[in-house]
C-alpha positions in Angstrom: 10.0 -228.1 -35.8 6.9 -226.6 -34.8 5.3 -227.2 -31.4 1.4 -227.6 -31.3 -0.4 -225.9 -28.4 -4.2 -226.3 -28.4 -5.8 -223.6 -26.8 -8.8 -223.1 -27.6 -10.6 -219.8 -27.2 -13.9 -219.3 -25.6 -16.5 -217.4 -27.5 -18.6 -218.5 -30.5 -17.4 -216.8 -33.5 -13.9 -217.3 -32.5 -13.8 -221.4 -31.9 -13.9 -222.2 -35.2 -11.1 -219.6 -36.0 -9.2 -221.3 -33.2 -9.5 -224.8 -34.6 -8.5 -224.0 -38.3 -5.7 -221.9 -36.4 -4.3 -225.1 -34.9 -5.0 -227.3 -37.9 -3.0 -224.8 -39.8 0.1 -225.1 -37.3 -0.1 -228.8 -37.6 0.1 -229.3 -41.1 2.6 -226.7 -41.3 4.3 -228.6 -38.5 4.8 -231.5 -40.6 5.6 -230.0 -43.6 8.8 -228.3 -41.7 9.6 -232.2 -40.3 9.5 -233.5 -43.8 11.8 -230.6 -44.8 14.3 -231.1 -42.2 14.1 -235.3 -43.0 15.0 -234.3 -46.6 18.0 -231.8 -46.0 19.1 -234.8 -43.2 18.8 -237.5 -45.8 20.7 -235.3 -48.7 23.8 -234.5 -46.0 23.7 -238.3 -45.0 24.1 -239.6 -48.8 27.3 -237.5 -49.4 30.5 -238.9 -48.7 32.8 -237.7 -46.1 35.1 -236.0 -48.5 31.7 -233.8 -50.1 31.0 -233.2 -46.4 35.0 -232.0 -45.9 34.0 -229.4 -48.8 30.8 -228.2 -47.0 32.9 -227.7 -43.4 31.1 -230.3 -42.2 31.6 -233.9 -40.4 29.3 -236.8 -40.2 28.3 -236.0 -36.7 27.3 -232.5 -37.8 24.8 -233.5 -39.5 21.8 -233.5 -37.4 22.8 -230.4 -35.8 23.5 -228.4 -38.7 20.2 -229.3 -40.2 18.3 -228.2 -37.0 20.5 -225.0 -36.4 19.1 -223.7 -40.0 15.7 -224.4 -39.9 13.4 -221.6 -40.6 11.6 -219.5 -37.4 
């Protein structure tokens, strides 16, 4: 998940560039959270013998889906 910082930068031109900036990181911040929520929900429907098949166990879940997020 993404982490929003807002600083702003000082200078006319720039502000504007600095908003949109940090409008852009939040939206793309919750797009990754909604992506993560739907690779959680897809492990947590499968049975523990489909999660046996993928290496995983139950309490793997969460982790597993953090550890392959995207950078």
């Amino acid at each position: 998940m993404a982490t929003l910082t807002l600083p702003l930068p000082s200078g006319r031109g720039t502000r504007r560039l600095g908003i949109l900036e940090c409008i852009s990181k939040f939206i793309a911040g919750i797009s990754e959270g909604r992506e993560l929520a739907t690779r959680y929900e897809r492990l947590a429907h499968k049975s523990d013998a489909e999660l046996t098949r993928l290496g995983l166990k139950r309490e793997d879940i969460a982790r597993t889906v953090f550890a392959a997020r995207r950078r």
